[in-house]
C-alpha positions as CSV (number, residue, x, y, z in Angstrom):
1,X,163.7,-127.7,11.7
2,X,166.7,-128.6,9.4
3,X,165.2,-127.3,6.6
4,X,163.7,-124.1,7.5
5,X,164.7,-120.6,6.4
6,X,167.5,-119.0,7.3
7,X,167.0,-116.3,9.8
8,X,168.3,-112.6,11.6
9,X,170.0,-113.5,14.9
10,X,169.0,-110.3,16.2
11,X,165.1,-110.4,15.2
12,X,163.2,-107.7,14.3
13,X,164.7,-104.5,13.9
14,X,163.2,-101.5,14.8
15,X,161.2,-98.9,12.5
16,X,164.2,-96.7,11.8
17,X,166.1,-99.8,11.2
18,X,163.4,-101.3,8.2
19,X,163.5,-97.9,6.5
20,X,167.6,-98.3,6.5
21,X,167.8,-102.0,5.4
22,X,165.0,-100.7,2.5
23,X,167.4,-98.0,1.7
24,X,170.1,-99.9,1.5
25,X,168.5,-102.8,-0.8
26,X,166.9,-100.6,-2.9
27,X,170.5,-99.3,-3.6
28,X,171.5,-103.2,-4.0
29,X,173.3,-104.1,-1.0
30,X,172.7,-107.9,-1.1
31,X,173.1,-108.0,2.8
32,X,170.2,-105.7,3.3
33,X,168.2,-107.1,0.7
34,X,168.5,-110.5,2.3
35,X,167.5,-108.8,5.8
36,X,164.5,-107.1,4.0
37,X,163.5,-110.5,2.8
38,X,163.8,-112.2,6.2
39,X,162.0,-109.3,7.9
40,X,159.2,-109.9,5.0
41,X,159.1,-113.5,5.1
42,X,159.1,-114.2,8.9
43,X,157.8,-111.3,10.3
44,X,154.5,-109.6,7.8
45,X,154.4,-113.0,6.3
46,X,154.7,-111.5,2.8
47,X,156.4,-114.2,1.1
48,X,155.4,-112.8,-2.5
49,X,157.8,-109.6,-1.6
50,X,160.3,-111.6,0.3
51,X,160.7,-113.6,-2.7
52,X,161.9,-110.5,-4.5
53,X,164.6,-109.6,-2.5
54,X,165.7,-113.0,-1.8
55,X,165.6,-112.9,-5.6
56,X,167.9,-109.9,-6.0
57,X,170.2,-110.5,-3.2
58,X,170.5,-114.5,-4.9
59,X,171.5,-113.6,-8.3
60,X,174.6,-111.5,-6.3
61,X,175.5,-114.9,-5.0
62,X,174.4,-114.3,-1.5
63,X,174.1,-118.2,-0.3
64,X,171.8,-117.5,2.5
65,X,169.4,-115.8,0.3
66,X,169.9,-118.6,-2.3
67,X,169.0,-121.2,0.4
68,X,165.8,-119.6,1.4
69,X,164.6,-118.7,-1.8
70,X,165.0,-122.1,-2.8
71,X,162.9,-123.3,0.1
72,X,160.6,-120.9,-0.7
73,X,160.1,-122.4,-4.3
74,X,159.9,-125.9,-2.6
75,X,156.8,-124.7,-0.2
76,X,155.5,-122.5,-3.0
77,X,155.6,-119.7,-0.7
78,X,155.3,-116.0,-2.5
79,X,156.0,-118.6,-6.0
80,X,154.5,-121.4,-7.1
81,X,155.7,-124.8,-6.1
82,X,158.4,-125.6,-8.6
83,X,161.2,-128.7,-7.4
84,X,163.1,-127.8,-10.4
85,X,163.9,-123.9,-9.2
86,X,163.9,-125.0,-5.3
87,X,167.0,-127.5,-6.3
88,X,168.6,-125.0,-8.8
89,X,168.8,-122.4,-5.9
90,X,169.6,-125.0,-3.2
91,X,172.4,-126.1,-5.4
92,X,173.8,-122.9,-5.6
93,X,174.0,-122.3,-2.0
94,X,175.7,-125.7,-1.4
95,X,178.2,-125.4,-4.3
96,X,179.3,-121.9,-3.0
97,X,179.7,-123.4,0.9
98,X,176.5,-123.3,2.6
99,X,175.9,-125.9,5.3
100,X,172.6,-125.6,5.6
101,X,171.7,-126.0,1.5
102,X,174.5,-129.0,1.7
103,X,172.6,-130.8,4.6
104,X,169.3,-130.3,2.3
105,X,170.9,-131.5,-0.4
106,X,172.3,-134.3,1.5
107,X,168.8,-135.3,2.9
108,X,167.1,-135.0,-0.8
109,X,169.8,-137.6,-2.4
110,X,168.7,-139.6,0.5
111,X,165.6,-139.7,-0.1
112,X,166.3,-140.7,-3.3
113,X,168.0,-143.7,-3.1
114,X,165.5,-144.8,-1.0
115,X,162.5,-144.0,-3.1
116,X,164.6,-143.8,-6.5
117,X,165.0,-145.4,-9.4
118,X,167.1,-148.3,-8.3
119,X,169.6,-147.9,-10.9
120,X,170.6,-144.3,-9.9
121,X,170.6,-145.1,-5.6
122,X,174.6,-145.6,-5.4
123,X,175.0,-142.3,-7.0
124,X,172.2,-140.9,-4.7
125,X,174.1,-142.7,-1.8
126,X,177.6,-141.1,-2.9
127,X,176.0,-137.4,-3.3
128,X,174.1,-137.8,-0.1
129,X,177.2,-138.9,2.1
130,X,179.3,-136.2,0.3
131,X,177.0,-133.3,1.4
132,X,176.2,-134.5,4.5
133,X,179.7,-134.9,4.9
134,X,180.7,-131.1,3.9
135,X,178.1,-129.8,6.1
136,X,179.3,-131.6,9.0
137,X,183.1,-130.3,8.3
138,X,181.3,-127.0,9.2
139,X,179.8,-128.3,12.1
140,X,176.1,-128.2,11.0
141,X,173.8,-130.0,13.5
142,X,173.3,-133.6,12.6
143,X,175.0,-133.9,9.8
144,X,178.1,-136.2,11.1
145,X,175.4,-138.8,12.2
146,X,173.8,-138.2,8.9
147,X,176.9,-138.4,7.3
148,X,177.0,-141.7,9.2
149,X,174.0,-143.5,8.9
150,X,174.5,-142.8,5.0
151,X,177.8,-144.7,5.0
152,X,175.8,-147.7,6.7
153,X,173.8,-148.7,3.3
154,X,176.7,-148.1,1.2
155,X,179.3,-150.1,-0.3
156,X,183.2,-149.8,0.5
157,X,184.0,-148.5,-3.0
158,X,180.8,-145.6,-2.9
159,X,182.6,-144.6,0.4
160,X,185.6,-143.9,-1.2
161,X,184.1,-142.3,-4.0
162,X,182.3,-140.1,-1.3
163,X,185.8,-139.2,0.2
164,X,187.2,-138.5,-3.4
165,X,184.5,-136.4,-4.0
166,X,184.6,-134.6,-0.6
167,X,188.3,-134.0,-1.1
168,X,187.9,-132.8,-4.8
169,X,185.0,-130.0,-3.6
170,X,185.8,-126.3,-5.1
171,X,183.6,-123.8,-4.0
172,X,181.9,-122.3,-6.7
C-alpha cells in the first residue's frame, strides 16, 4: 500500500538484537529508535510505544520516523486521530526529501482539488503535480503516472508553475 508505514528490510531481529536497538535508543540514536518503533509498531502491535520512539527519533529529523508517525496520527494508531499533526509530520518528511511523505502529500492535494473548495483546486493541482513529481525523480512507485494523470486536469500555466516549483525545491 502506498501509504503504509515504513518498514526494516531485514524483519525482525532477534532477542539480542531488540535488547541492542533498546540500548542504543535509550541512549538517542535516532536510527535505533526508529528500528525500536518499527519493531513495536509492526511486530507487538504496540502502537502507543512505537509512537514514542517514532516521536524521539522525528524531532532529530529522521524522515522515515517522521513519515510513519505522521501516519500513525492519521489512523489514530497509539494517538488520537488528529489530520492536523499527521500533515505537520508528513510535511516534514517531504520537505527534508522523503519520497514516500512526497507521494502522500501528492495524493492528499489530489484529493483536494477534487473534493476542495473550488477556489483553492489549481493550487491543490500545482502542489499535487509538484510532489508527485519529486517522488518520482527518486523513482518512487507510481508516482510518474501520478505525476501524469495530475498534469491531465491542469492548465498549461499550473504546469509550469509545477515545474518552477519542482526546480525551486530546497531540502529542508
Amino acid at each position: 500500500m502506498q501509504n503504509s508505514l515504513h518498514t526494516l528490510d531485514d524483519g525482525p531481529l532477534p532477542d539480542d538484537g531488540i535488547k541492542h536497538t533498546r540500548a542504543d535508543a535509550d541512549a538517542g540514536h535516532a536510527e535505533a529508535q526508529f528500528g525500536l518503533a518499527v519493531l513495536l509498531a509492526c511486530g507487538s502491535g504496540d502502537y502507543s510505544q512505537a509512537v514514542q520512539w517514532y516521536s524521539r527519533a522525528a524531532d532529530q529529523n529522521h524522515r522515515l520516523a517522521q513519515f510513519n508517525l505522521g501516519q500513525m496520527y492519521a489512523r489514530g494508531q497509539g494517538v488520537e486521530l488528529n489530520e492536523t499533526e499527521a500533515v505537520m509530520w508528513i510535511q516534514r518528511a517531504a520537505h527534508g526529501g522523503d519520497a514516500g511523505a512526497q507521494f502522500n502529500l501528492g495524493d492528499r492535494c489530489g484529493r483536494a482539488s477534487n473534493h476542495g473548495i473550488e477556489a483553492d483546486a489549481p493550487e491543490s493541482r500545482i502542489e499535487s503535480y509538484k510532489w508527485f513529481k519529486l517522488a518520482a525523480a527518486q523513482g518512487y512507485r507510481d508516482s510518474l503516472a501520478r505525476c501524469d494523470a495530475a498534469t491531465m486536469r491542469m492548465t498549461h500555466e499550473e504546469v509550469s508553475e509545477g515545474n518552477r516549483r519542482v526546480t525551486d525545491f530546497v531540502l529542508s
